[in-house]
C-alpha positions as MATLAB code, in Angstrom:
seq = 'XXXXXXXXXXXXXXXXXXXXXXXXXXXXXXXXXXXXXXXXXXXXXXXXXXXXXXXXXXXXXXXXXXXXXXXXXXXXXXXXXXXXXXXXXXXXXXXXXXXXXXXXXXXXXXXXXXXXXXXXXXXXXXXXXXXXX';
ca = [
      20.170   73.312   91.997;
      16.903   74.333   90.142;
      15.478   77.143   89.153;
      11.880   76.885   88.130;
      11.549   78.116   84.302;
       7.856   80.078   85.565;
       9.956   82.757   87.097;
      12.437   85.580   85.676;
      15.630   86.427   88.085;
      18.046   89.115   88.659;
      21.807   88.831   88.213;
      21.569   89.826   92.525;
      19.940   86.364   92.963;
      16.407   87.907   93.703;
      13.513   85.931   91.392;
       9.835   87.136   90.854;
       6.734   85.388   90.242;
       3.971   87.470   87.838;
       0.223   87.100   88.565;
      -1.592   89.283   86.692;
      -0.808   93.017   87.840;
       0.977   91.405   90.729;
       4.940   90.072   91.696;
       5.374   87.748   94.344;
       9.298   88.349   95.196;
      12.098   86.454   96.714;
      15.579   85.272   96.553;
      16.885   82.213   94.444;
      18.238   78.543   96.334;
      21.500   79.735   94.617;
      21.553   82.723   96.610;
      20.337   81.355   99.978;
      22.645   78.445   99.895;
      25.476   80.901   99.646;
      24.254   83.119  102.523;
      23.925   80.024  104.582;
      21.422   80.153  107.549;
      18.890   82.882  107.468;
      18.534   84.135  110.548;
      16.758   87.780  109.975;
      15.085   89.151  106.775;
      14.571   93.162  107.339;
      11.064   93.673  104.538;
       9.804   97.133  103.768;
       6.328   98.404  104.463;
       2.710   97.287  102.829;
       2.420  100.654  100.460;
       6.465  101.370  100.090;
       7.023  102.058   96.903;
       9.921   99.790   95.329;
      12.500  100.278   91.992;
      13.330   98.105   90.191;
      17.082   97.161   91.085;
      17.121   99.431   93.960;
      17.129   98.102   97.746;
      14.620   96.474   99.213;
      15.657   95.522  102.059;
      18.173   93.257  103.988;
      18.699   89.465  104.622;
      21.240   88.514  107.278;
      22.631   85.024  107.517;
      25.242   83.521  109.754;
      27.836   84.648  107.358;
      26.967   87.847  106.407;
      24.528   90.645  105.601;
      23.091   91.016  101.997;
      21.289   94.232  100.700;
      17.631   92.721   98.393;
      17.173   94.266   95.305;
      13.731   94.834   93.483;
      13.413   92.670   90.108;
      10.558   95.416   89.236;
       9.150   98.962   90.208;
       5.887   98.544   92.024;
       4.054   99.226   95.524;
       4.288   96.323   98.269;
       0.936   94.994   98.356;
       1.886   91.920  100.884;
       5.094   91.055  102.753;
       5.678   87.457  104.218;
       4.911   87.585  107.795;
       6.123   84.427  108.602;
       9.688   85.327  108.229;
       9.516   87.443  111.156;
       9.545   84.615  113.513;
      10.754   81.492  110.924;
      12.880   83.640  108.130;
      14.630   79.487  107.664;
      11.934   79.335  105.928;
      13.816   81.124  103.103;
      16.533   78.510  103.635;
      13.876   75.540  103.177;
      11.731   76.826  100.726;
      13.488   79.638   98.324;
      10.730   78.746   95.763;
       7.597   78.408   98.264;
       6.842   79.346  102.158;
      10.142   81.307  101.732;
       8.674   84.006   99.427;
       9.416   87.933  100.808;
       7.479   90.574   99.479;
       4.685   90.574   96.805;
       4.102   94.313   94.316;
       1.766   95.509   92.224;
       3.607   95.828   89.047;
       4.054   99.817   87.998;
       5.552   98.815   84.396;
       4.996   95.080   83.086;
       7.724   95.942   79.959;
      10.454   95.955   83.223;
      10.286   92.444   82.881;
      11.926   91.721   80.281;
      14.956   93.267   81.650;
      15.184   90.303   83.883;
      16.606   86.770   82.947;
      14.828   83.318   82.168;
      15.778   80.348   84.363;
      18.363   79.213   81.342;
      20.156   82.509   81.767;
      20.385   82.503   85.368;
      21.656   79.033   85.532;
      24.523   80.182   83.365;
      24.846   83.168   85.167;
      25.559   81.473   88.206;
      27.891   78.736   87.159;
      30.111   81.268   85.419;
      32.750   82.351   87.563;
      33.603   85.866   88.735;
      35.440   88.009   86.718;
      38.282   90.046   88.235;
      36.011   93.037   89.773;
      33.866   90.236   91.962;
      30.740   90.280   89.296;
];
């Protein structure tokens, strides 16, 4: 799998794309491949406020339901309408079409709480310690 070095991820699997003052927000091919089929992605409100690593919102796949977690603390300034009626999208395109919510970013410095693509790669192929993390 790849994980495109432009974006900074979460250890939940959630990446985020900076433009200027804005975040474009979704979940990495590592996590989607787990979930397996996307077959409903629950997004909050344009003008929610978000935190960063608080809840989002929800994904549910064939296999189970996932909480999404905020990479940063912002307001929802977009949210993918498209995965209302084609959330495989996320499936197809983690990366692209299957983007979820976009912020305006409250406080840039959150970022660098967040990992580069080399430290999410490694954070995914390490495996779990005993507590499931």
């Amino acid at each position: 799998m790849a994980y495109p070095t432009e974006l900074k991820y979460t250890a939940e699997h959630e990446w985020i794309k900076v433009d200027g003052d804005r975040a474009r927000i979704g979940i990495s091919d590592f996590a989607q491949d787990q979930l397996g089929d996307v077959v409903y992605v629950e997004l909050p409100k344009v003008g929610a406020k978000v935190t960063q690593f608080a809840v989002f919102g929800v994904i549910d796949s064939v296999k189970a339901s996932s909480d999404l977690y905020s990479p940063v603390t912002g307001e929802v300034v977009a949210i993918n309408e498209a995965l209302n009626d084609s959330p495989e999208l996320v499936n197809k395109e983690p990366y692209g079409d299957g983007w979820m919510i976009e912020v305006r970013l409250a406080d840039p410095a959150e970022l660098g709480k967040l990992m580069d693509s080399a430290t999410y790669e490694s954070h995914v192929s390490t495996p779990p310690g005993p507590s499931g993390h």
